[in-house]
BAVEXZA-752470 format. One record per residue: residue in three letters; y, z, x of N, C-alpha, C in turn. Coordinates in steps of 0.2 Angstrom, whole numbers, plus 2048, in hexadecimal, padded with zeros to 3 digits. Example, Ala and Ser with C-alpha at 12.3 -4.5 7.8 and 13.67 -1.06 7.14 Angstrom:
residues 2
ALA7E48278427EA82783E7F0827842 SER7F58238407FB824844800827840 
This chain:
residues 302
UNK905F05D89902EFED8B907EF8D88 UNK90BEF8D8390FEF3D81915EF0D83 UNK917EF6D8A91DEF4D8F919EF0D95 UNK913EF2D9790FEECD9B90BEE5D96 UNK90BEE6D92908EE1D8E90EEDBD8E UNK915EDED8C91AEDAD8C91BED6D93 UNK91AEDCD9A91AED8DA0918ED3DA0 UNK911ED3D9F90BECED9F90DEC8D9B UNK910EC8D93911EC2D91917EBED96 UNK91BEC2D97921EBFD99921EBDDA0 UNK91CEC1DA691BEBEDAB917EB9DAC UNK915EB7DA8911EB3DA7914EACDA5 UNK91AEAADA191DEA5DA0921EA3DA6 UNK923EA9DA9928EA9DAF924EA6DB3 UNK91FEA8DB5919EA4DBB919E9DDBB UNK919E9ADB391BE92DB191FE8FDB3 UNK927E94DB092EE90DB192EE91DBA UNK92DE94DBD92FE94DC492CE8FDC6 UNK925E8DDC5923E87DC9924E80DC4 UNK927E7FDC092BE7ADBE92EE74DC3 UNK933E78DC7935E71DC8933E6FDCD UNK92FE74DD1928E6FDD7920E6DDD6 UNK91FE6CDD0919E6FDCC916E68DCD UNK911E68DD190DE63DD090FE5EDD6 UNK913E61DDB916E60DE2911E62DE5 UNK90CE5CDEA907E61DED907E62DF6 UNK90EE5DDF790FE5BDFF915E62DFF UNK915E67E03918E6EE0291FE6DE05 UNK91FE66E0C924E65E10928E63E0A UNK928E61E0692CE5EE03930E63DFE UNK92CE67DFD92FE6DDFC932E71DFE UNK932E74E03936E76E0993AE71E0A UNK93AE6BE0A941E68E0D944E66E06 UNK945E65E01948E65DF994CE6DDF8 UNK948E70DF6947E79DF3948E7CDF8 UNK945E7CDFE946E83E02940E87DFE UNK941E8DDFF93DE93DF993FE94DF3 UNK93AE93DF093BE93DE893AE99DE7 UNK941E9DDE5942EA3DE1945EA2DDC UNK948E9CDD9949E9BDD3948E97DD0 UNK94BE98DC8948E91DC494BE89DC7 UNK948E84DC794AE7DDCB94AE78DC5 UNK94FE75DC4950E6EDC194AE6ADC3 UNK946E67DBF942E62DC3945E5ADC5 UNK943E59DCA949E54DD0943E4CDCD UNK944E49DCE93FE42DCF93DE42DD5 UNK937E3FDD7932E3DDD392EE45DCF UNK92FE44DC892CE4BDC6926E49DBE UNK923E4CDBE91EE4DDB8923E4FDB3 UNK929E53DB392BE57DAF935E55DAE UNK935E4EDAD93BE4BDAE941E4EDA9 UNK93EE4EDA1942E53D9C943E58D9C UNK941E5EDA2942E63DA2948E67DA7 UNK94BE6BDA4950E71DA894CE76DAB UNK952E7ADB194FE80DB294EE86DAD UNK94BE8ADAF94AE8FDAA944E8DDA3 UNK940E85DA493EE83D9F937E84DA0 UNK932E82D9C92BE81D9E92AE7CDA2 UNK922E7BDA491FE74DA4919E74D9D UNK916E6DD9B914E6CD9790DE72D95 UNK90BE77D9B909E7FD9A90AE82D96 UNK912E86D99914E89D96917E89D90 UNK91AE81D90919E80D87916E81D82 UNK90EE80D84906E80D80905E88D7F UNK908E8CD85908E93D8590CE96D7E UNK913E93D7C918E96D7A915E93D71 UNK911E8FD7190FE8CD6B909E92D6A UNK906E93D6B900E97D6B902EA0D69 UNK908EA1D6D90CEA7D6B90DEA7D66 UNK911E9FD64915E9FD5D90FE9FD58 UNK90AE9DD59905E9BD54902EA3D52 UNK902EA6D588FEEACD57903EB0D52 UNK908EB1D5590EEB4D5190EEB5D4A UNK90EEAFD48910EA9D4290AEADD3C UNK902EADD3F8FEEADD3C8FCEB2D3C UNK900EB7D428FEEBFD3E8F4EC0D44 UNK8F4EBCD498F0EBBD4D8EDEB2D4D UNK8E9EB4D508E5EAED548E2EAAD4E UNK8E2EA2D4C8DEE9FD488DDE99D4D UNK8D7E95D4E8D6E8ED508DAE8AD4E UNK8D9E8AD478DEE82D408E5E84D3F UNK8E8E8BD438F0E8CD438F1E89D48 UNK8EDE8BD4F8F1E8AD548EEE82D56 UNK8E9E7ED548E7E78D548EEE74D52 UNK8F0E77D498F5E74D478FCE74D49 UNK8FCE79D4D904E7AD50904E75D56 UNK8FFE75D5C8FCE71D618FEE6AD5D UNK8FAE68D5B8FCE61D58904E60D56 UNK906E63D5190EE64D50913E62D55 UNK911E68D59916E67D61915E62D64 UNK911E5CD6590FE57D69912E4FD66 UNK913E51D5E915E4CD5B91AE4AD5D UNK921E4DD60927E4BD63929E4FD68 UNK924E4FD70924E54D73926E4FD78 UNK92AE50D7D92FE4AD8392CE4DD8A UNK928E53D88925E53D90920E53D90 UNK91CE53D95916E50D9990FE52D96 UNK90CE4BD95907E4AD91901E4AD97 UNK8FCE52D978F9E50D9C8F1E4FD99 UNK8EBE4CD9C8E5E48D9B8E3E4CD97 UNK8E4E54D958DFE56D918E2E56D8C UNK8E8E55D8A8ECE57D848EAE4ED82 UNK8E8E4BD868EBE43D838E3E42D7F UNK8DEE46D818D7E44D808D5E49D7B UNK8D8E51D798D8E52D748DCE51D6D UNK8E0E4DD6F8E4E4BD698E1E43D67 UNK8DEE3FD6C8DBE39D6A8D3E3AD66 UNK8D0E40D6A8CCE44D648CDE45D5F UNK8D1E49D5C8D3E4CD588D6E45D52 UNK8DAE3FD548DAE3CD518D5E36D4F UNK8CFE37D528C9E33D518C5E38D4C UNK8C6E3ED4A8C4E42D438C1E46D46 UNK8C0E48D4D8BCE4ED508BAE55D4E UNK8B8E59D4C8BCE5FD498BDE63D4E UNK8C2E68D4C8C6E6CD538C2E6FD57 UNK8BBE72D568B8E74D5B8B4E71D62 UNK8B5E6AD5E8B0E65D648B4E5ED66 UNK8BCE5FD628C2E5ED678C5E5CD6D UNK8C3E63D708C6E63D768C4E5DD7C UNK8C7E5DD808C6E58D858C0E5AD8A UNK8BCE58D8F8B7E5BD958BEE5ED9C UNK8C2E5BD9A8C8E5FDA08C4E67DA2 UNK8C5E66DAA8C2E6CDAF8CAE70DB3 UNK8D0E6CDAE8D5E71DB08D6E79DAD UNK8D6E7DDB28D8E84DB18DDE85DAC UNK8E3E82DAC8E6E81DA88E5E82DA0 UNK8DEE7ED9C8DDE83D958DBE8AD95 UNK8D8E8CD9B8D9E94D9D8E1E99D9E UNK8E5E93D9F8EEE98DA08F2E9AD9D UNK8F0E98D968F4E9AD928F3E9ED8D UNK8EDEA2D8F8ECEA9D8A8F1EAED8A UNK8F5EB1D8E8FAEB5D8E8FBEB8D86 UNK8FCEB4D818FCEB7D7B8F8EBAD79 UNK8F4EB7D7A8ECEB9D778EAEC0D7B UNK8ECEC2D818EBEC8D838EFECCD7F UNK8F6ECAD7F8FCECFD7A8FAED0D75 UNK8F5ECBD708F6ECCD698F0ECFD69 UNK8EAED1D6B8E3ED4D6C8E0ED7D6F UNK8E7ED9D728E7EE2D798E3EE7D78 UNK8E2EE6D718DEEEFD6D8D7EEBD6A UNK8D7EE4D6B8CFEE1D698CCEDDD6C UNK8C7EDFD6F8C5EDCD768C1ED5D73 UNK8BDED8D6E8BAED1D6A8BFECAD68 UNK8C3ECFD648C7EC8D648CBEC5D67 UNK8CEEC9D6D8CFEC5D738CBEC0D77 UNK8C4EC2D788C0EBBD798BFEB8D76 UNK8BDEB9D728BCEB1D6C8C2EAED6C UNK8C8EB2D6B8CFEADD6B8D1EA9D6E UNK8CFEAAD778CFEA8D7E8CCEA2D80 UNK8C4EA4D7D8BFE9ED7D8C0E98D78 UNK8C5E9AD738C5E94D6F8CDE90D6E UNK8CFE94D728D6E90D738D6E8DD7A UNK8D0E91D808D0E8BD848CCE83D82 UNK8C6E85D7E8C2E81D7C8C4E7AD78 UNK8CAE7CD758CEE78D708CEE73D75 UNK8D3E72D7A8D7E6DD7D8D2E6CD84 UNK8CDE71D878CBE71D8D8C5E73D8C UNK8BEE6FD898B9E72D888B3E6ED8B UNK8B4E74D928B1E75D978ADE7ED99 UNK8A8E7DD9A8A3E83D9A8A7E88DA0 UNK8ABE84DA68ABE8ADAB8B5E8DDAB UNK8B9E87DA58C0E88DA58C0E8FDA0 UNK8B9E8ED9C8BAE90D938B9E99D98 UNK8B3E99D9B8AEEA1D9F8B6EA4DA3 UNK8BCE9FDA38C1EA0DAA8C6EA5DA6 UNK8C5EA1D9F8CAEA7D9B8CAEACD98 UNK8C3EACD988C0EB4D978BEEB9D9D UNK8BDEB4DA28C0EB8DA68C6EBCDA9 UNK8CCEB8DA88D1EBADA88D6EBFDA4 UNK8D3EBAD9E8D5EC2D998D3EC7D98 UNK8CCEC8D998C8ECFD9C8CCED3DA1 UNK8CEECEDA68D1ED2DAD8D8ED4DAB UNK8DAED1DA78E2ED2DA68E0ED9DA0 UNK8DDEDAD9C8DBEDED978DAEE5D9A UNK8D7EE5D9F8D4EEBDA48DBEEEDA8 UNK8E1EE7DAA8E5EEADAD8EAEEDDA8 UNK8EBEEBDA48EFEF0D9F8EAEF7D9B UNK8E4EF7D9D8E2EFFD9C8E6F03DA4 UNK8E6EFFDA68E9F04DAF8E4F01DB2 UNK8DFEFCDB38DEEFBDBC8DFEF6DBF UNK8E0EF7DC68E3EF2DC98E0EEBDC7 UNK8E3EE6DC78E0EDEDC98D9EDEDCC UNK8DBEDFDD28D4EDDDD68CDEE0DD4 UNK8CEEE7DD48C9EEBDD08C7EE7DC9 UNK8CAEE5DC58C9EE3DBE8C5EDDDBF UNK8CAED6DC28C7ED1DC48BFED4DC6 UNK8BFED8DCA8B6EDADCF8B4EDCDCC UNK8B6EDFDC38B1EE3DC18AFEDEDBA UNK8B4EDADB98B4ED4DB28ACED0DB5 UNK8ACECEDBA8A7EC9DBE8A1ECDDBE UNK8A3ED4DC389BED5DC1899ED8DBB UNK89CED9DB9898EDBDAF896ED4DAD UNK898ED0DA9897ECBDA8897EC4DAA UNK899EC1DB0899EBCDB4897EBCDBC UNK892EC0DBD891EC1DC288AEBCDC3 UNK88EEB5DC5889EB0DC788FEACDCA UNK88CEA5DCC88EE9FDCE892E9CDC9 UNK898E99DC989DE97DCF89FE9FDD0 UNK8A0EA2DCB8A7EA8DCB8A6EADDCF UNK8A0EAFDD18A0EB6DD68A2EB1DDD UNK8A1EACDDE8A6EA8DE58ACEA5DE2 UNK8ADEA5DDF8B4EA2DDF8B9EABDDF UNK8B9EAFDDD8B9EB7DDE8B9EB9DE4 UNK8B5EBADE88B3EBBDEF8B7EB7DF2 UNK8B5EB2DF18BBEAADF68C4EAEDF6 UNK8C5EAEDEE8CCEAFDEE8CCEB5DF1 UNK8C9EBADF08CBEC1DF18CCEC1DFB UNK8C8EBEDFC8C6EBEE058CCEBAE06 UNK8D0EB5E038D4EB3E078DBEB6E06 UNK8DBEBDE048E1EC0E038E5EBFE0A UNK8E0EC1E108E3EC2E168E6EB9E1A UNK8E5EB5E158E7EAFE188EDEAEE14 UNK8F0EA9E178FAEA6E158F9EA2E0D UNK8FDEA4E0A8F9EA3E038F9E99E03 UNK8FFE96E078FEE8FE068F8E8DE0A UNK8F5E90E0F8EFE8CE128EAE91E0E UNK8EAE95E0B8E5E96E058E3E92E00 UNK8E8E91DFF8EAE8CDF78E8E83DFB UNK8E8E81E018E8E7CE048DFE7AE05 UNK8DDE80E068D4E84E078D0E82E01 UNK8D5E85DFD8CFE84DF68D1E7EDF2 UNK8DAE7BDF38DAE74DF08E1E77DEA UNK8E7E73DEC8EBE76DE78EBE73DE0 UNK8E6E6FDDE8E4E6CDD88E3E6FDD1 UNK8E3E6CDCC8E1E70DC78DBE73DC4 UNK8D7E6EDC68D0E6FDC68CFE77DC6 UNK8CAE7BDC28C9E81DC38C5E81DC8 UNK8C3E7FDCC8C0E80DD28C2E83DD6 UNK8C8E7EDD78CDE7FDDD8D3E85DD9 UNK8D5E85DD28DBE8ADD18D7E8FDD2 UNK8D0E91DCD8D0E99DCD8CFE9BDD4 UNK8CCE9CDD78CEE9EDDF8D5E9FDDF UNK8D9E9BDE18E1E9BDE18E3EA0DDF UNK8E3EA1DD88E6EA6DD58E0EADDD4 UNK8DBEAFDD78DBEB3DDB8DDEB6DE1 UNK8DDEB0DE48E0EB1DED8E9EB4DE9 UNK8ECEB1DE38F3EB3DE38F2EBCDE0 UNK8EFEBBDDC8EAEC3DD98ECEC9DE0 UNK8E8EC6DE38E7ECCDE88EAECFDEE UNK8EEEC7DF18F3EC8DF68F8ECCDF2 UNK8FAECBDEC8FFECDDEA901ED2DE5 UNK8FBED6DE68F9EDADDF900EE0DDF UNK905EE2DE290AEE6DE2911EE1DE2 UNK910EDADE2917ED6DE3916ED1DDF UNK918ED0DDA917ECBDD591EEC5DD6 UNK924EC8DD7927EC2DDB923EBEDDF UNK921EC2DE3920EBEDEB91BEB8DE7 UNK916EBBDE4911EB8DE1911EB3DDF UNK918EB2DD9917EADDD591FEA5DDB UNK921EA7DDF923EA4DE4921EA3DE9 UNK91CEA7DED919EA3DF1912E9DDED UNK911E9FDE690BE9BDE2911E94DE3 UNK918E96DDF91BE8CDE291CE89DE6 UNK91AE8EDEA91CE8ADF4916E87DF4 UNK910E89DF490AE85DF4908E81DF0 UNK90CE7DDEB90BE78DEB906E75DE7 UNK905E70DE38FFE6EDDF900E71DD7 UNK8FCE73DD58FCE74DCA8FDE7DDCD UNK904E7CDCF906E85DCF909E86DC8 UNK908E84DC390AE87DBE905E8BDB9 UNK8FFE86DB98F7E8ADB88F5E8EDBC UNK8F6E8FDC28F5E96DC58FBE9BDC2 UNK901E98DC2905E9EDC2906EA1DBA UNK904EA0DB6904EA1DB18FCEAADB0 UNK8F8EA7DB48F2EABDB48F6EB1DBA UNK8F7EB1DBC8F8EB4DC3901EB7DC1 UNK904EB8DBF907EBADB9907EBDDB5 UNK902EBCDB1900EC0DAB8FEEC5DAE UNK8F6EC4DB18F3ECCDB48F8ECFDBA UNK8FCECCDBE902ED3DC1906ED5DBE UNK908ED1DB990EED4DB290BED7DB0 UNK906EDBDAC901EDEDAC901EE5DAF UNK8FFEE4DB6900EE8DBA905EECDBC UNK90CEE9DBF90FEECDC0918EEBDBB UNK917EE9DB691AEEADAF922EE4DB2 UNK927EE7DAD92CEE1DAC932EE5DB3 UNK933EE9DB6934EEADBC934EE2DC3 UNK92EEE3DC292CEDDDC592DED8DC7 UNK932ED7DC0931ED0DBE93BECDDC0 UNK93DECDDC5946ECADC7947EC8DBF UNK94FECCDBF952ECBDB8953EC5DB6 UNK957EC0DBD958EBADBD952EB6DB7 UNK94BEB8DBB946EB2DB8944EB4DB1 UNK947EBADAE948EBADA594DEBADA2 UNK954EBADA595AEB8DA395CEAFDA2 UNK955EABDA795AEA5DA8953EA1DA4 UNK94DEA7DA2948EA3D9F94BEA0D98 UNK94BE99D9694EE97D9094AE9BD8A UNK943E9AD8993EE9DD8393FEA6D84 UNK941EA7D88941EB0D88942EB4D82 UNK946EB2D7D94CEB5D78944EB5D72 UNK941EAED7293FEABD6E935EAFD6E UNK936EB1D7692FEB7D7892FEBBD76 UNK935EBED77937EC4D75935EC5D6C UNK93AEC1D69939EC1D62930EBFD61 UNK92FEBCD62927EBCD61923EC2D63 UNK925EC5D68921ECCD69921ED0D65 UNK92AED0D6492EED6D5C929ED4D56 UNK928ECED56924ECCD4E91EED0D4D UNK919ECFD53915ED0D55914ED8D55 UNK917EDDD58918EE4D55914EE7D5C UNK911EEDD5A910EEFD5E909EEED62 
């Protein structure tokens, strides 16, 4: 399981840095007529959210993700008050993109809030994206892989359907590193425990639209960040793609809109699935954090 676990974290950062340099581009002409297909890492161009940034690099995601790594790392697993304090740390002199939830949990947090009731009302997907670690570092403990999920989205994003989104996921990503497929997992994480409204429709939505082109998919449910509109999305990438995880995490930048919180989740569980194979050498040779992955996973053990 630890050579798929590895996929998973790492395919999962990859999912970010690729959609970097179109990220948050929701008019797709424009991307076609700039980029062509995005197979590789992109310099972000002006007009961009993500102006300090190179290829190969994060968006401010992927960042919050490699913080969360380093926190888990560091502390020998999960604590709320480590990786609370690491989160703040990082922001103190941080030059890329300060997005609403991160602005509204830290203004909490400086009016005396305490960290659990912190977070911001944000309904982006996005506090759900960046568990990847958390699946790594409590792959043999189901317990505290949910508690850890739920409360590192609840930090920054404390929202009842973002919080239900990452236990979701990490449940389905957890299933797929015992061996079963995605799809199956996803079907089987819902009806066990969330077989209700929104998530048995957003599920059935995504899964039904396999047979549709993923940018007029992604156009259907809204290429927005809102969990409304991503989870879908990153089902519909889930299922179309469950044997192709390239395909997956570039056709997720051609569509346009917060393809970095989709690709991040949609990542993880095909890295997962179909291991570090997968994954073009290119996009972990030219990844900058990779060496530094790497080293956090070796600390980490097995």
């Amino acid at each position: 399981m630890n050579a798929q676990a590895r996929a998973m974290l790492l395919a999962s950062f990859v999912g970010d840095a690729l959609s970097l340099g179109v990220h948050w581009i929701y008019n797709t002409n424009v991307i076609d007529k700039k980029w062509g297909r995005v197979e590789n890492y992109l310099k972000p161009e002006r007009p961009t959210y993500h102006p300090t940034k190179d290829l190969g690099d994060f968006t401010h995601y992927g960042d919050q993700t490699l913080v969360l790594l380093e926190s888990v790392a560091e502390n020998s697993g999960y604590s709320l008050n480590h990786f609370a304090t690491s989160w703040q740390d990082f922001f103190k002199n941080y030059d890329g993109y300060f997005d609403g939830a991160t602005k509204d949990t830290l203004d909490n947090l400086a009016a005396g809030r305490e960290l659990i009731a912190a977070g911001s009302g944000s309904d982006d997907l996005a506090g759900a994206a960046r568990i990847a670690p958390l699946v790594y570092c409590y792959r043999n403990d189901e317990g505290k892989l949910i508690q850890s999920v739920r409360s590192q989205a609840a930090f920054t994003h404390n929202n009842p359907e973002v919080i239900d989104s990452a236990e979701i996921f990490a449940r389905a990503a957890l299933q797929v590193l015992d061996g079963q497929t995605p799809v199956t997992a996803i079907k089987q994480v819902v009806d066990d425990g969330f077989s209700r409204e929104p998530y048995t429709a957003w599920v059935q939505e995504g899964l039904q639209s396999a047979t549709v082109e993923t940018r007029q998919a992604m156009l259907d449910f809204g290429q927005m960040c809102e969990v409304e509109s991503a989870f879908p999305c990153v089902i519909h990438l889930v299922a179309k793609y469950e044997k192709n995880l390239s395909q997956a995490l570039i056709e997720n930048a051609m569509a346009g809109g917060d393809s970095a919180g989709r690709g991040l989740i949609a990542g993880m569980v095909l890295g997962a699935h179909l291991g570090l194979e997968a994954i073009p050498p290119r996009w972990l040779t030219e990844l900058k954090a990779h060496d530094r992955i790497v080293e956090l996973m070796n600390t980490m053990g097995e």
